[in-house]
C-alpha positions in Angstrom: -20.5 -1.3 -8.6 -19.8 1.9 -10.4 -17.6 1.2 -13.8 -14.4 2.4 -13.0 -13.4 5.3 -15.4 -10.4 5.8 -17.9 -7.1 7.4 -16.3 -8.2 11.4 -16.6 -4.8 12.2 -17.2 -4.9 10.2 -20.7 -5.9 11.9 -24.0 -5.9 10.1 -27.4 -8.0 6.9 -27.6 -5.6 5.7 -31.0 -2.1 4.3 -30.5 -1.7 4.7 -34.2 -3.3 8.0 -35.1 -1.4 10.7 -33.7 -3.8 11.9 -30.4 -1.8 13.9 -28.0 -1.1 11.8 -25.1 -1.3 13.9 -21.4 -0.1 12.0 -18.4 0.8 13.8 -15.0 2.4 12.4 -11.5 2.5 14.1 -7.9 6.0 12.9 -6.8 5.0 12.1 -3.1 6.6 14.8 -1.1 8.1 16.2 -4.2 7.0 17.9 -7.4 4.2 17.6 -10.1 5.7 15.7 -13.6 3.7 16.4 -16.6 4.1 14.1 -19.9 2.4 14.8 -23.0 3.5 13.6 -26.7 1.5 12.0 -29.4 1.8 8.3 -30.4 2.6 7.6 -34.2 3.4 3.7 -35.6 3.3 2.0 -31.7 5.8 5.1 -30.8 6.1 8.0 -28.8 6.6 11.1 -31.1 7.0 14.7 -30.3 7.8 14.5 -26.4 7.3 17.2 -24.2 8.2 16.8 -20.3 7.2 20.0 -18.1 6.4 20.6 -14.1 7.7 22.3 -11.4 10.7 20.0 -10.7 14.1 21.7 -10.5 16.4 19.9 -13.4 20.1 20.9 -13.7 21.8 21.7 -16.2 18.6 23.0 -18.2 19.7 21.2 -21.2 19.1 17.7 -19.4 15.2 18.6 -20.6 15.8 18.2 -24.1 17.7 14.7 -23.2 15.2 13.4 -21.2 12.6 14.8 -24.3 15.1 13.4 -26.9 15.5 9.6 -24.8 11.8 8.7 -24.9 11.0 9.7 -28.4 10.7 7.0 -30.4 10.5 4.4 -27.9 7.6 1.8 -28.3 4.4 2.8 -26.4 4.2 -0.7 -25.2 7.5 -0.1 -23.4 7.3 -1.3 -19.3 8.2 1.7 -17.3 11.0 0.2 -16.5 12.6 0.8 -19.7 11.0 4.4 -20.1 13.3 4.9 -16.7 16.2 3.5 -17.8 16.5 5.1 -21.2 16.2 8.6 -19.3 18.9 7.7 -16.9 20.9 6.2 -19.5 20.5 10.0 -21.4 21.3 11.8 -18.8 25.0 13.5 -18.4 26.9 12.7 -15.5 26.5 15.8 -13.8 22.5 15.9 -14.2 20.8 16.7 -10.8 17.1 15.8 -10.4 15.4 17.7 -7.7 11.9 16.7 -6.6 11.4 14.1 -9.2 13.5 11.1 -10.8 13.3 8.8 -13.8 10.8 6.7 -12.1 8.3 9.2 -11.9 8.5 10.3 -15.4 8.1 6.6 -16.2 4.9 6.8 -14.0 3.9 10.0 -15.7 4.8 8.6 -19.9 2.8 5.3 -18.4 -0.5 7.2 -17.2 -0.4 9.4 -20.5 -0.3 5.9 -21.8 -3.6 4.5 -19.9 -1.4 1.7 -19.0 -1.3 3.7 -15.1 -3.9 5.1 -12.9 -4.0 7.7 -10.4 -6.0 7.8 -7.0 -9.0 10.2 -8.7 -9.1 7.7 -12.0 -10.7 5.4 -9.4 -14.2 5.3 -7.9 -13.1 4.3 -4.3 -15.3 2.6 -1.6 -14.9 2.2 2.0 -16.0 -0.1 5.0 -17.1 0.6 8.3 -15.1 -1.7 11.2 -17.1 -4.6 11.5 -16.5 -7.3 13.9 -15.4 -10.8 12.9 -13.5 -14.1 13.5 -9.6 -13.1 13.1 -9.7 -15.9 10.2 -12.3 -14.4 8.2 -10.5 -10.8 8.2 -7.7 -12.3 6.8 -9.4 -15.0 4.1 -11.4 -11.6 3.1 -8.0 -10.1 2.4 -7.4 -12.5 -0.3 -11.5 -12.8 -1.6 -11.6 -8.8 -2.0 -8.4 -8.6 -3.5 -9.4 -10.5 -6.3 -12.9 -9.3 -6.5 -10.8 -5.5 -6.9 -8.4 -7.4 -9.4 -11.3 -9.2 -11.5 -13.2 -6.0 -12.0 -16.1 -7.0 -9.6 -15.6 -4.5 -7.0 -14.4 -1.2 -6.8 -10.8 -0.2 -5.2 -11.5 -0.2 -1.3 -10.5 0.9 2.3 -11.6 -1.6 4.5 -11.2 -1.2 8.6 -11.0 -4.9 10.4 -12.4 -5.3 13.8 -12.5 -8.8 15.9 -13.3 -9.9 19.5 -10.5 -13.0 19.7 -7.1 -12.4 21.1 -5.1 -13.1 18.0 -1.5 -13.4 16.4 -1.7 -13.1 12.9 1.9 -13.8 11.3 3.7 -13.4 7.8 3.3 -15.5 5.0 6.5 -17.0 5.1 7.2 -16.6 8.6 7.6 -20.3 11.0 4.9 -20.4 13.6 7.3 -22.9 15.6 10.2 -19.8 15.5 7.5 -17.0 16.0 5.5 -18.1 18.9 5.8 -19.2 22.3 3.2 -22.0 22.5 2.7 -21.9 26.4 1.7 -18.2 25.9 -0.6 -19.1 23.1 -2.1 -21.6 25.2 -2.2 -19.7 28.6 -3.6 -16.6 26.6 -6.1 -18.0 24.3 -4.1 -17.0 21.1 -5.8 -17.8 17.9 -2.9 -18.2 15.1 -3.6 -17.2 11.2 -1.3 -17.1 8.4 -2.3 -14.4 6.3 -1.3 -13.7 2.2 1.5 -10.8 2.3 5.0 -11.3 4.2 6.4 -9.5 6.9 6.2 -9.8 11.0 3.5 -11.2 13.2 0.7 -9.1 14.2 -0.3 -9.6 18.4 -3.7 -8.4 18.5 -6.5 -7.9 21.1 -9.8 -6.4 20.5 -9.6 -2.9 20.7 -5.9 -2.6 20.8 -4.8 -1.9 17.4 -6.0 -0.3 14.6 -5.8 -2.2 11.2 -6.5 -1.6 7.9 -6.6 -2.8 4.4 -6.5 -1.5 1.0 -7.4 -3.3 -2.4 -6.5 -1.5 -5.5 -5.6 -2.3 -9.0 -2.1 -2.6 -9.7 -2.4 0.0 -12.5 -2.0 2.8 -9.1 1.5 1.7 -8.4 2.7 0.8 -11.8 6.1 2.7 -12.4 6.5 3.3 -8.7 9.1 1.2 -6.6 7.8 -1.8 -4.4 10.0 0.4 -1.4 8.0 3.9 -2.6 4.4 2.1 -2.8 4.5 1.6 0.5 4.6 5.7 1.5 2.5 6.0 -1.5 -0.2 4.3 -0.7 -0.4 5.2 3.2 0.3 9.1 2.5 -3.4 9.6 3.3 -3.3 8.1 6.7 -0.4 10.2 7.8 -1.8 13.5 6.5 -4.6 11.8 9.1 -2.0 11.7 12.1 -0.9 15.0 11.2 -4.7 16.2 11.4 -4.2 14.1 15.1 -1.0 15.5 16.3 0.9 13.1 15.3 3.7 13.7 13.0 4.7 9.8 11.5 6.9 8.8 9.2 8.1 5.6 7.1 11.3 3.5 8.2 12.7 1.5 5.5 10.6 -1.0 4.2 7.8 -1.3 6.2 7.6 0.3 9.5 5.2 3.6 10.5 6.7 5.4 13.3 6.7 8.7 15.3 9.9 10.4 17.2 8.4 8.5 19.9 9.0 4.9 18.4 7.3 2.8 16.1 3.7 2.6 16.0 2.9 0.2 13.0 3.7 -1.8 10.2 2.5 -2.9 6.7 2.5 -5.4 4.5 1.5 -6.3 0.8 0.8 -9.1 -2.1 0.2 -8.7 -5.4 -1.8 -11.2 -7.4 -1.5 -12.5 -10.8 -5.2 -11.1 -11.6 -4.0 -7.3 -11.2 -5.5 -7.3 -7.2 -3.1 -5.6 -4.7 -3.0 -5.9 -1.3 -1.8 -3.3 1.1 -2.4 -3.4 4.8 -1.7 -1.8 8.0 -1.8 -2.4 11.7 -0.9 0.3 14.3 -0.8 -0.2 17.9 -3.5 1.7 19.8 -3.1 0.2 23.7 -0.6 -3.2 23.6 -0.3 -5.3 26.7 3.2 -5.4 25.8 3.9 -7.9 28.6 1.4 -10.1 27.3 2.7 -10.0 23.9 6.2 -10.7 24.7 5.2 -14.4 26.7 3.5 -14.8 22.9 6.0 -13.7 20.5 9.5 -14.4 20.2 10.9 -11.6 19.7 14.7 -11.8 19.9 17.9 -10.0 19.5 18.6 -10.6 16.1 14.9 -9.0 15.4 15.7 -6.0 17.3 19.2 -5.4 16.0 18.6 -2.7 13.8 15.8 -0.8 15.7 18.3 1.3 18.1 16.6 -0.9 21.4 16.8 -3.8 23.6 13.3 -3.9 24.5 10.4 -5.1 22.9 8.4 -3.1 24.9 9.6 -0.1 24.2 9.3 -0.5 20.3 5.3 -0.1 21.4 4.0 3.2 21.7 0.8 3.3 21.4 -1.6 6.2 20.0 -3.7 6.1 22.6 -0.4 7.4 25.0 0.0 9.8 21.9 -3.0 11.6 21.2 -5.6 10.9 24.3 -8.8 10.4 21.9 -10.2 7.0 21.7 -9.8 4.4 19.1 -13.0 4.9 17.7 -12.0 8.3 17.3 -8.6 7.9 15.8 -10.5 5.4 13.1 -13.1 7.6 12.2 -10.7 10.8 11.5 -8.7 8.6 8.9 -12.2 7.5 7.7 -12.7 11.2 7.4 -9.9 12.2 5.6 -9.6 9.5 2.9 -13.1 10.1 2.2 -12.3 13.9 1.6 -9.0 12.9 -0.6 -10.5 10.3 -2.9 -13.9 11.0 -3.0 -14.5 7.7 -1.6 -18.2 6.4 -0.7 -19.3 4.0 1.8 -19.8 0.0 1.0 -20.4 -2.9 3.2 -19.3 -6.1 3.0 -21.9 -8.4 0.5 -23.4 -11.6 1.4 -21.6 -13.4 -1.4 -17.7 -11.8 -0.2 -18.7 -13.1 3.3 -19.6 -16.7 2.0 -16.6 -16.7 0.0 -14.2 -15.5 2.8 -16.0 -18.1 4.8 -15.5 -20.8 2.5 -11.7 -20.0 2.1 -11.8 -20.3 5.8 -12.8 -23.8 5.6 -10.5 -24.9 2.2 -7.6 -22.5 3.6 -7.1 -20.5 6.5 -8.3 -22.6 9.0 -6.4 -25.3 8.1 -3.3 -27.1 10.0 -1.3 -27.2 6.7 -1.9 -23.4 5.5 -1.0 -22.2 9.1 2.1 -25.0 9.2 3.4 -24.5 5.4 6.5 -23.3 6.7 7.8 -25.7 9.2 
């Protein structure tokens, strides 16, 4: 594994002695914030916020200067955020940045946040295998990422079994049909992170998962991380033809409908997990006599029919799954610098093992009656 490297947007290796600090943030779809400022005593001294934000009235700059010196270095960001909103005047317009994100920037100047090039990032090839080990390798790499044994990775799933894979915290008695299971062969996992259930047959999605330290989202909102961390695979559509967008929390769609969804856990060990799955070609009639999928589901999504929130990017943009996979293969390489990794024997054993103690089991997949 290559030893991850200090944030490059931290200078000053002293809390105490006076180094100038230099953090910097990319506001997804917005503008760059730059924080630098030396640390004297445990406390930020001499602050100096610049970028090409728009800020009105000009003088909010000294405030937002004036509200984070002297605060302690080992402030959360949190509390770097709300002592610059707390400083600003009523009237103060951000434009293309917010409190947040000079939080994020005070935090990486601070080495206590990271940035997608502070990383040495790894990827994996698809690679088929049982539904149950993809999701007990969720968990296994997440901590490997978290403990410092592996680096930050992109990992493509790929499996042969028709599967439903639901939420964490989600009833299997409420969310499936169990004559569709039956009649279709349906292997049933509970994975780690929240949200909806997952209807998938080989070939017909496309899912993903990402383990990272939590040090890349610290300062940014559990809503925002989720754009954050997936901006690389829609500059990917975009590359495709496709021009996608977030729907509040969780859901990837185009004008078209949706086309995916993602979920995440966090781990006490620092691990994150963040992963995706996009429909490529759904049977929709097929997953509809597995999943119920009722009104009070589809209130808010502007349509009565489950079938029609399916719109697959096959129908989209003609190429083959294969295809679609390799381009955002392509361009996360080219973004992050990432190198390819495959799976060792020892993550395999473990996910394996977890399998037995875990995910196979009746009472992980019935924990929620």
């Amino acid at each position: 594994m290559t030893p991850l490297p200090a944030p490059s947007g931290s200078h000053g290796t002293d809390d105490d002695g006076g180094n100038r600090h230099h953090g910097e943030y990319k506001v997804p779809g917005g503008k760059l914030v730059v924080a630098d400022f030396d640390v004297v005593d445990g406390h930020l001294a001499q602050v100096s916020l610049s970028g090409d934000f728009f800020l009105e009235p000009d003088e909010a700059l000294l405030e937002i200067n004036r509200a984070l010196t002297g605060l302690p270095a080992a402030s959360s960001a949190e509390d770097f955020a709300a002592a610059v909103t707390a400083a600003l005047p009523a009237e103060t317009v951000l434009f293309g940045f917010s409190a947040d994100a000079v939080a994020v920037a005070v935090r990486r100047a601070l080495a206590k946040a990271t940035g997608w090039h502070d990383h040495h990032w790894n990827i994996i090839a698809p690679s088929v295998l049982p539904t149950h080990v993809n999701v007990a390798l969720d968990e296994v790499l997440t901590e490997e990422v978290g403990a410092g044994r592996r680096n930050p990775t992109l990992r493509f799933w790929d499996w042969e079994e028709p599967s439903v894979v639901i939420g964490s915290f989600q009833s299997v008695r409420n969310e499936l049909d169990p004559d569709g299971v039956a009649r279709h062969g349906i292997s049933v996992v509970r994975r780690i992170s929240g949200g909806g259930a997952m209807f998938m047959e080989a070939g017909n999605c496309i899912t993903y998962s990402l383990y990272l330290p939590q040090t890349l989202v610290d300062g940014v909102s559990f809503a925002d991380s989720y754009g954050f961390l997936d901006a690389w695979v829609m500059a990917a559509l975009k590359k495709l033809g496709i021009s996608a967008f977030y729907v509040p929390l969780n859901d990837i769609a185009t004008e078209q409908g949706k086309i995916g969804g993602a979920a995440q856990k966090r781990l006490a060990n620092g691990g994150m997990l963040h992963h995706v799955t996009m429909s490529y070609d759904i049977d929709a009639d097929k997953m509809v006599e597995v999943l119920r999928i009722g009104k009070e589901k589809l209130s808010d999504k502007g349509t009565r029919s489950a079938r029609k929130r399916v719109d697959p990017l096959r129908r989209q943009t003609g190429l083959s799954r294969a295809e679609i996979v390799a381009a955002m293969m392509d361009v996360f390489t080219e973004r992050y610098n990432a190198t390819p990794s495959e799976l060792s024997d020892a993550e395999l054993e473990a996910a394996r093992a977890r399998v037995e103690s875990k995910f196979g089991t009746a009472e992980w997949l019935h924990r929620v009656p």
